[in-house]
Backbone as JSON, one array per atom type, in Angstrom:
{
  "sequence": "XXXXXXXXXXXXXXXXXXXXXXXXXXXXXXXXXXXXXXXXXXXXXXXXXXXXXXXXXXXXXXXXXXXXXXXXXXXXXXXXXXXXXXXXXXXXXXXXXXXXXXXX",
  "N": [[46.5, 15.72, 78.42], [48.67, 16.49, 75.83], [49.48, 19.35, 73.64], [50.39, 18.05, 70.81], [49.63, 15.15, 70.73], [46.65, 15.51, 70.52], [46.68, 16.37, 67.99], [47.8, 14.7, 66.5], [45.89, 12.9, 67.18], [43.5, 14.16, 65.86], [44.42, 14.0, 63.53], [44.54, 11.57, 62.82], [41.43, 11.42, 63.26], [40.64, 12.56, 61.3], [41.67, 11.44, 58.79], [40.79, 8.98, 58.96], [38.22, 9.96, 58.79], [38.2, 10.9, 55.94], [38.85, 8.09, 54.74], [36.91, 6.93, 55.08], [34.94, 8.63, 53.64], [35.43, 7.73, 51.29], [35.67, 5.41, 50.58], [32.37, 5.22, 50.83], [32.24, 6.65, 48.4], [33.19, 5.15, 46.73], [31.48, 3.27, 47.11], [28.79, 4.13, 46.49], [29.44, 4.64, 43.61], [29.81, 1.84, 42.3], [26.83, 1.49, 42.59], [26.11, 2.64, 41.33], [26.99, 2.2, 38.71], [25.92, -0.44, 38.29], [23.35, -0.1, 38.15], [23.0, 1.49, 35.94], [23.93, -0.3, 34.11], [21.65, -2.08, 34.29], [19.67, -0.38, 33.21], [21.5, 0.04, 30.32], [21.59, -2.62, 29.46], [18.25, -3.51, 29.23], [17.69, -1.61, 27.33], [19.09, -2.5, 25.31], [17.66, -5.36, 25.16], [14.91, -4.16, 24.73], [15.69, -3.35, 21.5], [16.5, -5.22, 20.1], [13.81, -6.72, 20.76], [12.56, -5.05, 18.93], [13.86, -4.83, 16.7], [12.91, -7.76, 16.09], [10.17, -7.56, 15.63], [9.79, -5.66, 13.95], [10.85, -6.81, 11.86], [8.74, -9.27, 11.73], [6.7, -7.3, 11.03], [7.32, -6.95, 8.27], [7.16, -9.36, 7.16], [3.97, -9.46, 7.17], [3.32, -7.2, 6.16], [4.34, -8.08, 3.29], [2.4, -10.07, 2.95], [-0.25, -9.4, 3.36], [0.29, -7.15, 0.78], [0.02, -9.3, -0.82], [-2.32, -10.06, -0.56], [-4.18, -7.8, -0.95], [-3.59, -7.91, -4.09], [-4.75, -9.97, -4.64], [-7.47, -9.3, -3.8], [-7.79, -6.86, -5.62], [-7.7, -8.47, -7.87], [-10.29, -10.46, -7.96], [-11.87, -7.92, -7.64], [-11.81, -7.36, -10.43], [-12.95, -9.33, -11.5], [-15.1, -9.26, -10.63], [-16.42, -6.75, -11.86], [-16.23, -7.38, -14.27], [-18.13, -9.75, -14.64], [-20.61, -8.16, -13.32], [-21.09, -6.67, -15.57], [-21.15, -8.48, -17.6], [-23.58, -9.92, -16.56], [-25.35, -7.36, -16.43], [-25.32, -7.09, -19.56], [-26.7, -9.55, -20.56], [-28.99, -9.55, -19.19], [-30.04, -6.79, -20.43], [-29.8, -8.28, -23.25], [-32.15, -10.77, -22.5], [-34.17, -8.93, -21.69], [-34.7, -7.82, -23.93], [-36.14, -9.68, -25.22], [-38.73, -10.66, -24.62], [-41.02, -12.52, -25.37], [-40.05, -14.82, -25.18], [-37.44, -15.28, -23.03], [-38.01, -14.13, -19.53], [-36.63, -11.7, -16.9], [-37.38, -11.91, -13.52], [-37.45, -9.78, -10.41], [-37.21, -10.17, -6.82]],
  "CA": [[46.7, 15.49, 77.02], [49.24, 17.41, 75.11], [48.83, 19.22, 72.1], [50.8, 16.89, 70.25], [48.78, 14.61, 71.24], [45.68, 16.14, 70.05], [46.87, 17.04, 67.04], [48.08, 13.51, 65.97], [44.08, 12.37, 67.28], [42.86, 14.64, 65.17], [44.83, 13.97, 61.97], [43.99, 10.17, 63.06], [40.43, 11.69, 62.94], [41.17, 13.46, 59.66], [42.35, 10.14, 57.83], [39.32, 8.02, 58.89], [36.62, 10.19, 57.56], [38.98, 10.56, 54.24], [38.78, 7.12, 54.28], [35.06, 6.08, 54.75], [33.83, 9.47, 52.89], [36.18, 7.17, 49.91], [35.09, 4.04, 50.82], [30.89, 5.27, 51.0], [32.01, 7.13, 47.04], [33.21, 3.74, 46.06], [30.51, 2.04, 46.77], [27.81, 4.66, 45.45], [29.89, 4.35, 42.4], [29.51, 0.76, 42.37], [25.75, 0.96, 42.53], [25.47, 3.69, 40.46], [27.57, 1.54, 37.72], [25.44, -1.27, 38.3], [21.69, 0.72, 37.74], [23.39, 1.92, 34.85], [24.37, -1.66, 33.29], [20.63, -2.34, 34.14], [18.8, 0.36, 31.85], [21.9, -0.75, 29.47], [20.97, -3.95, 29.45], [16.97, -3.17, 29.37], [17.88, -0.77, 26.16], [19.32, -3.73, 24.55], [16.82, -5.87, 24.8], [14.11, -3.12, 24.07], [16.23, -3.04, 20.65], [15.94, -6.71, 20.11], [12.41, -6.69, 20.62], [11.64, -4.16, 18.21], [14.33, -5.84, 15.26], [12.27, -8.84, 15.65], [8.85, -6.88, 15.6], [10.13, -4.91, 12.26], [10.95, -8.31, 10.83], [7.46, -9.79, 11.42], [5.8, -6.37, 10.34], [7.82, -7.06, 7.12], [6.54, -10.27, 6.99], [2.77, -9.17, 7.51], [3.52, -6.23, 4.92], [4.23, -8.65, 2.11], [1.33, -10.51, 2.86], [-0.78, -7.7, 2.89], [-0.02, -6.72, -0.36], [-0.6, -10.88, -1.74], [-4.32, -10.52, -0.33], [-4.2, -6.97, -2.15], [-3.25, -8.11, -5.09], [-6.17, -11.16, -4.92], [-8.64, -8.55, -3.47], [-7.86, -6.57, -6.68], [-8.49, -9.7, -9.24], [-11.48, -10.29, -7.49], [-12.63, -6.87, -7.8], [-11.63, -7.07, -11.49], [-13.84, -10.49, -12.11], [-16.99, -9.06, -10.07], [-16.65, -5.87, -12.66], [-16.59, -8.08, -15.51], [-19.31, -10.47, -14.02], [-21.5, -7.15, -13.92], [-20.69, -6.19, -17.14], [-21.92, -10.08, -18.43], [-24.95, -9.25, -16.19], [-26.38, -6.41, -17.11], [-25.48, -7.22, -21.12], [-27.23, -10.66, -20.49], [-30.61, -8.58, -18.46], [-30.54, -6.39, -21.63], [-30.84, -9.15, -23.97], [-33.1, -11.48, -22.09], [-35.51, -8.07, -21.64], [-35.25, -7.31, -25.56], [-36.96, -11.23, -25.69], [-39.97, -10.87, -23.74], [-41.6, -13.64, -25.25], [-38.75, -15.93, -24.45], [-36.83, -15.1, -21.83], [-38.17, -13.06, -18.62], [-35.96, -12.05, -15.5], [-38.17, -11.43, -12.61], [-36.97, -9.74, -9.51], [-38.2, -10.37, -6.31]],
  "C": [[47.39, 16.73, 76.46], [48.59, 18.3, 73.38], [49.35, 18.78, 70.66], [49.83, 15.64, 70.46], [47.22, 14.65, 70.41], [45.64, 16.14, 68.71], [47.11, 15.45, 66.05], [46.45, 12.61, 65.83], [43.59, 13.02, 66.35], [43.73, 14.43, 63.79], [44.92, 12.3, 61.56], [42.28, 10.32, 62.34], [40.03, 11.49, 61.36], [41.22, 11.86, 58.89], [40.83, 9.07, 57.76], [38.41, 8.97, 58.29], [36.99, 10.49, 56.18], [38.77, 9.03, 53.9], [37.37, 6.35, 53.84], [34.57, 6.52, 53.82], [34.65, 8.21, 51.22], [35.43, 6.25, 49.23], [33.25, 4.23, 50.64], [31.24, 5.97, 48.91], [31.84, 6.13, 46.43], [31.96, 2.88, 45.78], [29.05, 2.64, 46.15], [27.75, 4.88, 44.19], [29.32, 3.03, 41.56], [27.91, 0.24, 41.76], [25.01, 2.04, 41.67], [25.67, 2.91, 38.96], [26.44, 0.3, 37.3], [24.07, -0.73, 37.83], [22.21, 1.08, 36.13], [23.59, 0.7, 33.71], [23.0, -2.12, 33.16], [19.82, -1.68, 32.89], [19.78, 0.35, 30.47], [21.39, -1.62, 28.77], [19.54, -3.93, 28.67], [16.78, -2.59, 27.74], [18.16, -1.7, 25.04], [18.4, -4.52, 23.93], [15.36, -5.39, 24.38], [14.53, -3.83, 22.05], [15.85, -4.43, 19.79], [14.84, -6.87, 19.88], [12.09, -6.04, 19.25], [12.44, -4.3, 16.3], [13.05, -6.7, 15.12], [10.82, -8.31, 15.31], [8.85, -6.68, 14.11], [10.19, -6.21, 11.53], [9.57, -9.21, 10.57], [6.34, -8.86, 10.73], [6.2, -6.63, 8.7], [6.78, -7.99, 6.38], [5.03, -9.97, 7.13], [2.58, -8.32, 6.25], [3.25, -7.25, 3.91], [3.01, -9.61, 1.79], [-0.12, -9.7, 2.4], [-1.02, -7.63, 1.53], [-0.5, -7.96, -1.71], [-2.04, -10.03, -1.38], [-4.81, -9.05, -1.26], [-4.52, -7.12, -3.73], [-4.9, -9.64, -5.81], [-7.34, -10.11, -4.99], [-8.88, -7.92, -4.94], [-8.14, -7.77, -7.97], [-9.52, -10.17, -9.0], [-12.21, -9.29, -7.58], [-12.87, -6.98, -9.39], [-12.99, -8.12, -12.01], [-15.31, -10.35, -11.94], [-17.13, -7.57, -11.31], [-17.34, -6.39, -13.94], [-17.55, -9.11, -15.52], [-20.36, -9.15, -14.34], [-22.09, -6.71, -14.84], [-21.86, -7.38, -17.71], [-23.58, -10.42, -18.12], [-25.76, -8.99, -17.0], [-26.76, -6.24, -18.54], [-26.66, -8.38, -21.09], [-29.15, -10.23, -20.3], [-31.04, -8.3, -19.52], [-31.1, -7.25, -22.19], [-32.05, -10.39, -23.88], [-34.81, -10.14, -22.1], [-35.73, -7.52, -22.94], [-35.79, -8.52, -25.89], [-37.98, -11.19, -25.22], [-40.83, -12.47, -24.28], [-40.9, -15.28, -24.67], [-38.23, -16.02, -23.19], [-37.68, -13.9, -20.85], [-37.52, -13.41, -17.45], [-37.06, -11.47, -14.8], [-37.26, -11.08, -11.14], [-37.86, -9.87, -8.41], [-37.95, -9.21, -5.07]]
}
């Protein structure tokens, strides 16, 4: 074997592992691109999720503040109930012969 010869084998050599090391980038590219489109993807629908979430918390919120808003007129009616009470107690206990409350 000459070294022509040799030299041509080896720049034969040379060319193929230029080509595979190309060909093995390509395709770690490929699957690097692809993992990447996944947690894309994934991020997306994360995003999605958490619109529609916010939109039902909305919805929950405004409710919320209805039963609030009852809870408070209810509080207001048991005040004034009290009130009608304890005026009522008074004047039934300034009657003694008439009226008596008894507790038990």
């Amino acid at each position: 074997m000459d070294e022509e010869q040799l030299s041509g084998m080896l720049t034969n050599f040379k060319d193929e592992i230029i080509h595979e090391f190309r060909h093995q980038i390509g395709i770690q590219g490929e699957e690097f691109q692809h993992k990447l489109d996944l947690v894309v993807e994934g991020q997306q629908m994360l995003v999605e999720r958490m619109d529609r979430m916010e939109a039902r918390l909305e919805g929950v919120e405004q409710r919320l503040d209805k039963v609030e808003v009852k809870v408070d007129a209810v509080d207001m009616k048991l005040n004034d109930l009290a009130v009608d009470l304890s005026a009522h107690r008074k004047d039934t206990e300034a009657h003694h012969g008439v009226y008596r409350v008894k507790e038990q």
